[in-house]
KOLVOGU-572773 format. One record per atom (N, C-alpha, C): x, y, z. Coordinates in pm, whole numbers, padded with zeros to 5 digits, always signed. Layout:
residues N
XYZ/...
END
This chain:
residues 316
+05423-09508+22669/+05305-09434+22714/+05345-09337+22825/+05284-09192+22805/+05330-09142+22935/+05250-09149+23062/+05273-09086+23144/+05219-09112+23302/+05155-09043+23354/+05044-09010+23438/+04990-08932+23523/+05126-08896+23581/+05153-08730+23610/+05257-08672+23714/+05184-08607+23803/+05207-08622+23915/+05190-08538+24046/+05319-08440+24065/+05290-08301+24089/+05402-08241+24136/+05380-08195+24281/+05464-08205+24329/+05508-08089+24466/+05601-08008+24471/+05642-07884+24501/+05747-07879+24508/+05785-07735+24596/+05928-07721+24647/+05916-07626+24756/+06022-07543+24690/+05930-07425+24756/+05956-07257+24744/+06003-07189+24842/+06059-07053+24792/+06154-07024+24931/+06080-06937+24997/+05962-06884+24996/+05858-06839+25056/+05735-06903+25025/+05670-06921+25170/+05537-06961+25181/+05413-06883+25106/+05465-06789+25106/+05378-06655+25033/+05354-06618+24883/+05468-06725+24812/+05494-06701+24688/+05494-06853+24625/+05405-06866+24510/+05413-06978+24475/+05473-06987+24293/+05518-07044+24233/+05627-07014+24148/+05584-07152+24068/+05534-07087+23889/+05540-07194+23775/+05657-07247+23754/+05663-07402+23746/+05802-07504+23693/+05780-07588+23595/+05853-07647+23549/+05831-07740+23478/+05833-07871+23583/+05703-07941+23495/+05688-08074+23550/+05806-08162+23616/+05768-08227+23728/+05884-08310+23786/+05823-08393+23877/+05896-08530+23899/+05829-08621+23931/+05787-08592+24062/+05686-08722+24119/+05583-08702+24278/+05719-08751+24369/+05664-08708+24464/+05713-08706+24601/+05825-08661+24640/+05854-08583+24623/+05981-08476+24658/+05900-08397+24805/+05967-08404+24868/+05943-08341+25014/+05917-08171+24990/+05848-08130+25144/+05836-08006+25118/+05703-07929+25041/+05598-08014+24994/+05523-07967+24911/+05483-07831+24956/+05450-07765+24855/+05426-07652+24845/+05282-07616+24754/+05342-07628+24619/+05263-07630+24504/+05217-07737+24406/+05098-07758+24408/+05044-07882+24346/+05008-07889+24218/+05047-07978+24154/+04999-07989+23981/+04982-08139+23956/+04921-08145+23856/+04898-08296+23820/+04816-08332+23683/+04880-08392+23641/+04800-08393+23475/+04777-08543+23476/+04648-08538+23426/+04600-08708+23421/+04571-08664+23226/+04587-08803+23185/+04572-08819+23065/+04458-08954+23038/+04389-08947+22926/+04283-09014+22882/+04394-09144+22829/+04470-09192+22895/+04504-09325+22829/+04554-09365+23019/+04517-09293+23141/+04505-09359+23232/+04386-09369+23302/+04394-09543+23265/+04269-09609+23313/+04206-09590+23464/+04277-09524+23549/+04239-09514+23701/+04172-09370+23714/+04223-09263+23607/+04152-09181+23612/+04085-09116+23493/+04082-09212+23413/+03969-09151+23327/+03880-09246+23246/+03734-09206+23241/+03662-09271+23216/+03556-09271+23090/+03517-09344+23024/+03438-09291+22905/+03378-09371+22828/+03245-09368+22781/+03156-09498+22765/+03233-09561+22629/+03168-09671+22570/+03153-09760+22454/+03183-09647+22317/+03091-09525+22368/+03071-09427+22269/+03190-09369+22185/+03303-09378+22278/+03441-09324+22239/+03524-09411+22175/+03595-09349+22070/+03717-09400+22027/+03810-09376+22048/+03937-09461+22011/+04063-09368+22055/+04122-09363+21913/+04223-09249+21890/+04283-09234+21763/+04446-09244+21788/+04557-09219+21757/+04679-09194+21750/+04716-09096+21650/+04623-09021+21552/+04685-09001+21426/+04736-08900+21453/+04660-08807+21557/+04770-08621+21535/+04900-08643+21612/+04994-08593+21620/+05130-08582+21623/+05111-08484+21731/+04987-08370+21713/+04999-08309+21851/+04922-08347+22001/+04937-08479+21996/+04841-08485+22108/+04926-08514+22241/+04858-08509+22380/+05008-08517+22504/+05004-08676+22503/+04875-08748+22467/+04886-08895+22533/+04950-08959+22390/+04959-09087+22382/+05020-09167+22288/+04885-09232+22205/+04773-09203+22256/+04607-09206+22227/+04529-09066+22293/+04477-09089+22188/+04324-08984+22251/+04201-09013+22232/+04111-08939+22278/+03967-09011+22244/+03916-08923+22140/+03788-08979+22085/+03697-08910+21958/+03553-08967+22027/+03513-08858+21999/+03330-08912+21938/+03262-08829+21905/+03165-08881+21806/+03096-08758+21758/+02983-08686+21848/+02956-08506+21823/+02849-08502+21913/+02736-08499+21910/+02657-08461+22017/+02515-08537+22034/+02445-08442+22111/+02376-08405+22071/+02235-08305+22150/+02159-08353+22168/+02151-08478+22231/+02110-08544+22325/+02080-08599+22448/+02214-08578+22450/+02277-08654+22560/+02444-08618+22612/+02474-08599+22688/+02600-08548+22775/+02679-08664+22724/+02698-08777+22772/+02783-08887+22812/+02911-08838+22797/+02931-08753+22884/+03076-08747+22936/+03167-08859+22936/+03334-08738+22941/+03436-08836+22955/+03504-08808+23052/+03510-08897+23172/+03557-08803+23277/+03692-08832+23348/+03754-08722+23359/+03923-08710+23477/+03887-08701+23583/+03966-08747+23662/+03958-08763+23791/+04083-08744+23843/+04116-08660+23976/+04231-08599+24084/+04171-08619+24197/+04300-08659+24270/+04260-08666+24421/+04354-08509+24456/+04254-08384+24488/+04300-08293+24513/+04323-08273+24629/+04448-08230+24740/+04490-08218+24851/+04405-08133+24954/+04387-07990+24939/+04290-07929+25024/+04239-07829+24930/+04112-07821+25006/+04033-07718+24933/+04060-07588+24906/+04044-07523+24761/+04107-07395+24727/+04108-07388+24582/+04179-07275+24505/+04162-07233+24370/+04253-07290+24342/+04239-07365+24186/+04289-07437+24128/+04307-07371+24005/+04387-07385+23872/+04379-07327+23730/+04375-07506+23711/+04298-07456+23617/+04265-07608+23519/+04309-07575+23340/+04316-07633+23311/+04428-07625+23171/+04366-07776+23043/+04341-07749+22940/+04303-07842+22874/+04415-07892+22705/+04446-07964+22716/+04510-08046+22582/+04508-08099+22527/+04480-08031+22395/+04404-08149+22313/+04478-08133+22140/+04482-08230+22069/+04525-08188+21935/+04393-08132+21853/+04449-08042+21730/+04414-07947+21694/+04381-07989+21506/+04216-08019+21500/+04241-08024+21328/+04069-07962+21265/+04082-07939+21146/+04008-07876+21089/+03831-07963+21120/+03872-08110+21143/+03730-08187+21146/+03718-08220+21274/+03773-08099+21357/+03735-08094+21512/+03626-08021+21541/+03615-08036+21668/+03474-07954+21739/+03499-07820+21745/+03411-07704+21692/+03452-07537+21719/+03409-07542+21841/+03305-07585+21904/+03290-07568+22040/+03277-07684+22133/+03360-07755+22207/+03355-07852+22251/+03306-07820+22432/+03248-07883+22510/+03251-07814+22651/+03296-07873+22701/+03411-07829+22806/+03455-07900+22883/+03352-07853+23038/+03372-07964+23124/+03241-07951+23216/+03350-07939+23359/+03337-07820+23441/+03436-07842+23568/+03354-07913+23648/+03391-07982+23732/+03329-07995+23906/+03395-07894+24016/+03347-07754+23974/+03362-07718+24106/+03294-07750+24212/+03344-07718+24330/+03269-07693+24475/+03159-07628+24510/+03127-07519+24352/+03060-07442+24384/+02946-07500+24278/+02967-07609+24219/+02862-07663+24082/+02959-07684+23942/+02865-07720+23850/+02963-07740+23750/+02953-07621+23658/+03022-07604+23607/+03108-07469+23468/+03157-07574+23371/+03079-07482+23239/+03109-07528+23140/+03201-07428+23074/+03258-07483+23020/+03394-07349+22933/+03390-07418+22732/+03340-07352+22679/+03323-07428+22484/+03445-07435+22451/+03522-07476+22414/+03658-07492+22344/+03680-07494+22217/+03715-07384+22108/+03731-07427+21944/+03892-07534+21930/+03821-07681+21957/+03970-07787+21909/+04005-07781+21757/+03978-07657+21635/+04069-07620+21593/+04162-07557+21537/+04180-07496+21673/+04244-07445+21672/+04358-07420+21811/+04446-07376+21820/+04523-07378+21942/+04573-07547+21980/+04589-07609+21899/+04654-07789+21951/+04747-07772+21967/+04820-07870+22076/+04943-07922+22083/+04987-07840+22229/+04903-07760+22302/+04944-07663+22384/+04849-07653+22530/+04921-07630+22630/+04765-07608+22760/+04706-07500+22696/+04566-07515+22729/+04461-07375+22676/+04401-07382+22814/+04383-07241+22860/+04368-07222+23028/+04225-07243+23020/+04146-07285+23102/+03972-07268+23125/+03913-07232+23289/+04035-07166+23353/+04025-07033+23423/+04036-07123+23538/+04043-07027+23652/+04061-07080+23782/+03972-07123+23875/+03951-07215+23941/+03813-07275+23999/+03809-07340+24159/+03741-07328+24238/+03717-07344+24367/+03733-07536+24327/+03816-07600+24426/+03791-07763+24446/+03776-07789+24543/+03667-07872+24634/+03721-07929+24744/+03801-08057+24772/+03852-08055+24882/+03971-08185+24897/+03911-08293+24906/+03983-08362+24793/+03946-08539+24801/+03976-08548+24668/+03974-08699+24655/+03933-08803+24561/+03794-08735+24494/+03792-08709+24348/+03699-08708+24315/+03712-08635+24121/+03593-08642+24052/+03596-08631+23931/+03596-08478+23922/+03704-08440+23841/+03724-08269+23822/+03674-08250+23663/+03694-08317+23591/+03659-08206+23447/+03591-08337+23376/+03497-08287+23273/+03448-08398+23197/+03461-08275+23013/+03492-08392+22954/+03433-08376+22810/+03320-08432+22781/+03237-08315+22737/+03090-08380+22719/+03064-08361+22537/+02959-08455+22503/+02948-08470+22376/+02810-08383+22356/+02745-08306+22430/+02644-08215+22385/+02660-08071+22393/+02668-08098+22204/+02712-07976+22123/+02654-07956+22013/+02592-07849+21951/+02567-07826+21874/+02678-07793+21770/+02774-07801+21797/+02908-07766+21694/+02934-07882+21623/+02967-07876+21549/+03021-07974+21444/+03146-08041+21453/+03223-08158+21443/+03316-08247+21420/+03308-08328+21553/+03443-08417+21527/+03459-08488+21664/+03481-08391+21764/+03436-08412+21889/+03520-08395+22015/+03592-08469+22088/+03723-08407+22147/+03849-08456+22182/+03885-08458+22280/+03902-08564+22332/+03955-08612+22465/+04069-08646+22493/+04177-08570+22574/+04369-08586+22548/+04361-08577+22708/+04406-08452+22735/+04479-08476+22894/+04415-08341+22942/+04450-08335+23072/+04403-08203+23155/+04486-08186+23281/+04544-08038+23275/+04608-08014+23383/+04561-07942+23517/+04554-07983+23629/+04537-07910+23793/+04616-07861+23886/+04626-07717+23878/+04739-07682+23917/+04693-07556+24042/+04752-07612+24148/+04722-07465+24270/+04755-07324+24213/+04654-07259+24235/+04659-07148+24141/+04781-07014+24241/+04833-06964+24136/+04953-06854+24204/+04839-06780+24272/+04905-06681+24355/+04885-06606+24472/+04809-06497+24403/+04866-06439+24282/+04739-06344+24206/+04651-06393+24081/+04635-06530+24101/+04523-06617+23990/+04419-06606+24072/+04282-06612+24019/+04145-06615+24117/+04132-06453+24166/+04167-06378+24154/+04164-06228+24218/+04034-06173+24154/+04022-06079+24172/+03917-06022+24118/+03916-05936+23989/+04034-05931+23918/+04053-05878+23795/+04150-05946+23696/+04123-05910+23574/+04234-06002+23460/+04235-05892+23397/+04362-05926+23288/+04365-05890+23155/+04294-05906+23061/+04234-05888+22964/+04141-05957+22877/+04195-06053+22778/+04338-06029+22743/+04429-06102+22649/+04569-06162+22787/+04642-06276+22718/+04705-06340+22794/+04828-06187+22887/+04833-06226+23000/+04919-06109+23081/+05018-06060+22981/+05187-06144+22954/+05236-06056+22861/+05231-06036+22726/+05056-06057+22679/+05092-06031+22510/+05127-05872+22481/+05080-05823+22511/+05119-05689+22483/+05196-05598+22628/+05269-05472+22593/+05329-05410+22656/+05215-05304+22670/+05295-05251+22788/+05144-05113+22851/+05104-05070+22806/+05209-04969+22685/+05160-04890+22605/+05000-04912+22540/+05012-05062+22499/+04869-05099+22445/+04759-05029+22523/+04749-05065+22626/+04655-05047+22693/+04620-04872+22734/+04689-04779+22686/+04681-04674+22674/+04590-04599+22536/+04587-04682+22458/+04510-04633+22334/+04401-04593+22332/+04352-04485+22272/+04246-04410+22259/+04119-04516+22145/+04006-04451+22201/+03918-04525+22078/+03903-04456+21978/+03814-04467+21852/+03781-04384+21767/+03660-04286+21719/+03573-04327+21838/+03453-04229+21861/+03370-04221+21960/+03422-04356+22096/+03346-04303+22199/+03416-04429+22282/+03378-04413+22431/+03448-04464+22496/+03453-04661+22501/+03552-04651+22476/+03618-04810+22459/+03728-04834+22412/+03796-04934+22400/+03929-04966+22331/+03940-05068+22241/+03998-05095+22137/+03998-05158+22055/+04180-05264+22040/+04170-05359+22085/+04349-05394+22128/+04381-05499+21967/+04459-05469+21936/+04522-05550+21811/+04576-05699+21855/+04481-05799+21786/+04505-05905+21857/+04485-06018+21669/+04574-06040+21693/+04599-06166+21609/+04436-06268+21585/+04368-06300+21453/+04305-06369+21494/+04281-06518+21604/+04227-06551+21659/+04303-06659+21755/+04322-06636+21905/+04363-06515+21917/+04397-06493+22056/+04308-06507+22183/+04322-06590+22259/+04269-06571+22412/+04202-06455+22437/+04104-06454+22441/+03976-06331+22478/+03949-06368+22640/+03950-06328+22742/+03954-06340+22896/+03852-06257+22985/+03806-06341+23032/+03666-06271+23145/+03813-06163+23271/+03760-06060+23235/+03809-05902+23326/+03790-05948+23450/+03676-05981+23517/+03611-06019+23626/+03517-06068+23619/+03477-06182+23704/+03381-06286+23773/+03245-06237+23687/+03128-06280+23701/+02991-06233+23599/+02943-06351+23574/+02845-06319+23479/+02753-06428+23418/+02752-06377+23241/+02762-06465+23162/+02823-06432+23012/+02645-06460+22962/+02666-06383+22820/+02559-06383+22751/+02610-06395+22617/+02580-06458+22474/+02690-06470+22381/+02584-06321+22339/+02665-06270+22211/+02604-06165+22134/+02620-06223+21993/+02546-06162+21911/+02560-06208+21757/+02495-06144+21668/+02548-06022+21611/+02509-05926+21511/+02599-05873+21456/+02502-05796+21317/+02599-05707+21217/+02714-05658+21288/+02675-05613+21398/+02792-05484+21437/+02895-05541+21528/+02866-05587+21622/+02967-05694+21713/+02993-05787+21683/+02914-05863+21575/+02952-05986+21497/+02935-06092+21609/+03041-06182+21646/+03027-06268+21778/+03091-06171+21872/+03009-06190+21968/+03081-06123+22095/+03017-06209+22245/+03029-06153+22377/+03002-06160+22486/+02994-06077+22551/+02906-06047+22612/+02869-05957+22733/+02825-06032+22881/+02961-05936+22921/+03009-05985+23026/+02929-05928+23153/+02783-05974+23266/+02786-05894+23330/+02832-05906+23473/+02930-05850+23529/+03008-05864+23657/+02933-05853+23795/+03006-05906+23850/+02971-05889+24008/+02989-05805+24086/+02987-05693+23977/+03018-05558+24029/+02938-05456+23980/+02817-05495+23881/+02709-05426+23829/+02738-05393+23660/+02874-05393+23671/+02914-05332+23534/+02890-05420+23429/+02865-05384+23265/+02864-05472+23182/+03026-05504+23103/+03054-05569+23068/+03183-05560+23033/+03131-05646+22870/+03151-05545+22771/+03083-05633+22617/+03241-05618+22533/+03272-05728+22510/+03361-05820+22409/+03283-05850+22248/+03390-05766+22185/+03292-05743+22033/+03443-05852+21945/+03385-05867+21818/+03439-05966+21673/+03496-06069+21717/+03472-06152+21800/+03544-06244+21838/+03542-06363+21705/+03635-06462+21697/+03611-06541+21580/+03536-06665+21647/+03527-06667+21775/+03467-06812+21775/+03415-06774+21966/+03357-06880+22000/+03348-06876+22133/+03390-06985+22257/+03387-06956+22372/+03432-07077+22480/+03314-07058+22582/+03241-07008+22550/+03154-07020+22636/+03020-07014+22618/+02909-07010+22720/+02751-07037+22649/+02706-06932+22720/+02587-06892+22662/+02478-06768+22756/+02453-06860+22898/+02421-06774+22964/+02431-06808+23123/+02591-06884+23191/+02651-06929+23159/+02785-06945+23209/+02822-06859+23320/+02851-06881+23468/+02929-06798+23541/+03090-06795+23475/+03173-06701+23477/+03285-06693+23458/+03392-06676+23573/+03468-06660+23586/+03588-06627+23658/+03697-06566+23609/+03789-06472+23674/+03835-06364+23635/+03953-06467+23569/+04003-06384+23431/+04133-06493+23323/+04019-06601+23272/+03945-06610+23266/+03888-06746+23208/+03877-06730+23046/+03920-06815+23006/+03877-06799+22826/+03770-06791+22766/+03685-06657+22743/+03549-06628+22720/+03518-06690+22534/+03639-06688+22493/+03633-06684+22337/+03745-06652+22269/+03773-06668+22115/+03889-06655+22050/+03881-06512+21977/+03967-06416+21958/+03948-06307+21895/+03944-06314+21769/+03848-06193+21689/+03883-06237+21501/+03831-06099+21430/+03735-06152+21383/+03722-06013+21270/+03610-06010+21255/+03488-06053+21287/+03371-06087+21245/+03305-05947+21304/+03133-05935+21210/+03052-05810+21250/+03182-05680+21166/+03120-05591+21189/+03169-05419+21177/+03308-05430+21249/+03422-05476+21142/+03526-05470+21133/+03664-05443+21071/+03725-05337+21047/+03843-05332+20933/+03955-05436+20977/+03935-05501+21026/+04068-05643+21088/+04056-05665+21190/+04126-05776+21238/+04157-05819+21368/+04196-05803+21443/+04094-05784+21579/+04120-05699+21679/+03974-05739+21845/+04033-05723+21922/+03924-05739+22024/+03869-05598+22107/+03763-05559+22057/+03642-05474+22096/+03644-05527+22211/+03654-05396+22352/+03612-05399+22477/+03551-05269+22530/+03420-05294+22535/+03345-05112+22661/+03306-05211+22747/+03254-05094+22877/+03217-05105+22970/+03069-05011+22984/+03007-05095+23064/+02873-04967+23077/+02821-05004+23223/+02836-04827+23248/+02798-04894+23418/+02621-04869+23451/+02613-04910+23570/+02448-04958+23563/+02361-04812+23548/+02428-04684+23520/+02361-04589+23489/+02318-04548+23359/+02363-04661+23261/+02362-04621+23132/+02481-04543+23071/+02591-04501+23123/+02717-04461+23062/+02839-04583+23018/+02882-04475+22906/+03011-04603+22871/+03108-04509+22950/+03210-04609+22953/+03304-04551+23073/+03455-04604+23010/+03568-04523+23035/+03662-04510+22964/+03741-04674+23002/+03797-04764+22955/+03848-04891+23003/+04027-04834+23021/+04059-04790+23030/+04192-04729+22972/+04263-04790+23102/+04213-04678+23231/+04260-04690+23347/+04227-04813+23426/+04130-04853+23392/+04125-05017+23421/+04205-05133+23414/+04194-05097+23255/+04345-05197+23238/+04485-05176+23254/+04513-05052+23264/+04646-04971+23299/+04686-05047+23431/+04604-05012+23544/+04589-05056+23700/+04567-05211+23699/+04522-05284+23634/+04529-05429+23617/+04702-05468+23570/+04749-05424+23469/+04881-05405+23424/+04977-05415+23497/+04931-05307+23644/+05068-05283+23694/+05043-05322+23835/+04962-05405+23840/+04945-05472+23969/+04892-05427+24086/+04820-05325+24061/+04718-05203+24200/+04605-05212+24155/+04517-05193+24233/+04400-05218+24282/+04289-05080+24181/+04244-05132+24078/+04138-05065+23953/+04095-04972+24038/+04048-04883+23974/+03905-04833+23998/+03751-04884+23979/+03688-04833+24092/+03576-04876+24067/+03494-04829+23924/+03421-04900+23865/+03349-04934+23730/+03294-04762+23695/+03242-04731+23804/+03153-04664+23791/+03213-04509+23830/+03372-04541+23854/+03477-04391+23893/+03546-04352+23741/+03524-04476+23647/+03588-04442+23537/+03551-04346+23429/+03647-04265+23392/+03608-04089+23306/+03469-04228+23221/+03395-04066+23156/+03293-04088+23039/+03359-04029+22935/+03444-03998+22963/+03509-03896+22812/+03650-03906+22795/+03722-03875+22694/+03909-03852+22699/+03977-03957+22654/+03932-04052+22605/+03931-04190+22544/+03948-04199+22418/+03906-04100+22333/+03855-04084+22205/+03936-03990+22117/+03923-04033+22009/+03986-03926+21870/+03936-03970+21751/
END
């Protein structure tokens, strides 16, 4: 069976905090904190009568996982628990195996500091791997960080494996993301013109990580033309709308956080293939070019404001 790991570990600047691979607790020097609790340890995780445990997928992190079916009823969470060191942004990370008579939308439930966030998860798809569910305020202590809850209107089991807490790097939690994982694509992408008015259209594999730009409150969308989408509206006035997505991670009203997994990209609605639809519309009623947005997100300087971005020059 494997183990709850605690990491610490020291960096050669205080200023810079640096992804590793897992390694055991108490090494002097801490720096950077991680810790993955798994649903087959009894001290930190908890979960009624309701649950089963399975062994059968091959991709799961524990040597068991949990099942149960869901219920729009009733929550009855399954809950992890970290004793987190001091208060601050955390990335939280979820693992779970991956099969066709899984949940398309499962919620995982945070305890932030600031309330709880729900993030939907399609378990199947993406198994065997961390799937990020964005970065989140904790305060220090002993206490319950993420729950799997069983009220869903989605269909199959939902899955209960392991979850990772990790002090978030120095530019996680900022006020802007990529919309797709940082290096899937090279710049160039993000230079592309649209095809009749201002927005961009990025070639994305069905599947791919769809990502809240910046902080907001989500609304799902669902029509002919956007098919599934989200509209994103920011804390900055702007709308930020995410068109064909194949599935979703999140619910109407949801606060988000910047990198958070809004949904999976696909083909659905007014589409010749797979690809993730992104405009912007600022609170005057204009669409506004995303180009230079994401360019300046790219290369690590500070965007323009929503509402400085061209209305035109985008297009062919």
């Amino acid at each position: 069976m494997k183990h709850s790991i605690t990491r610490r570990l020291a960096v050669a600047a205080a200023s810079t905090l640096t992804a590793t691979l897992l390694t055991p607790a108490g090494l002097a020097a801490a720096e950077e904190f991680s810790t993955v609790i798994e649903a087959t340890d009894d001290a930190r995780f908890t979960a009624s009568d309701n649950w089963g445990t399975s062994s059968w997928s091959s991709q799961s992190y524990s040597d068991e996982y949990y099942f149960a079916d869901p219920d729009t009823s009733a929550s009855d969470p399954a809950w992890y628990s970290a004793d987190i060191p001091e208060s601050g942004t955390y990335r939280v990370e979820a693992w779970y195996p991956a099969n066709s008579g899984y949940n398309d939308s499962t919620p995982y439930v945070i305890a932030t500091a600031n309330g709880n966030q729900s993030v939907h998860v399609n378990q199947r798809t993406n198994g065997g791997q961390w799937v990020n569910l964005g970065v989140h305020t904790f305060d220090a202590g002993e206490q319950n960080v993420v729950a799997v809850s069983r009220w869903t209107s989605g269909s199959g089991y939902v899955i209960a494996d392991a979850i990772r807490i990790s002090e978030a790097d120095a530019d996680e939690g900022g006020e802007w993301s990529l919309p797709v994982p940082d290096d899937f694509f090279p710049r160039s992408e993000y230079e592309r013109t649209h095809h009749d008015y201002p927005a961009i259209d990025l070639r994305t594999p069905t599947g791919t990580s769809a990502r809240a730009v910046r902080a907001g409150t989500v609304t799902r969308i669902n029509d002919s033309s956007c098919g599934r989408g989200i509209s994103l509206s920011g804390t900055d006035g702007a709308t930020y709308n995410y068109c064909h997505l194949s599935s979703w991670s999140v619910s109407s009203g949801d606060s988000v956080t910047p990198g958070q997994q809004i949904g999976l990209t696909g083909n659905t609605g007014h589409s010749s293939g797979p690809h993730l639809h992104l405009q912007i519309r600022t609170p005057d009623g204009a669409l506004r070019c995303p180009q230079n947005l994401l360019l300046a997100i790219y290369d690590g300087v500070t965007p323009p404001d929503a509402d400085q971005l061209p209305t035109s020059g985008c297009s062919h």
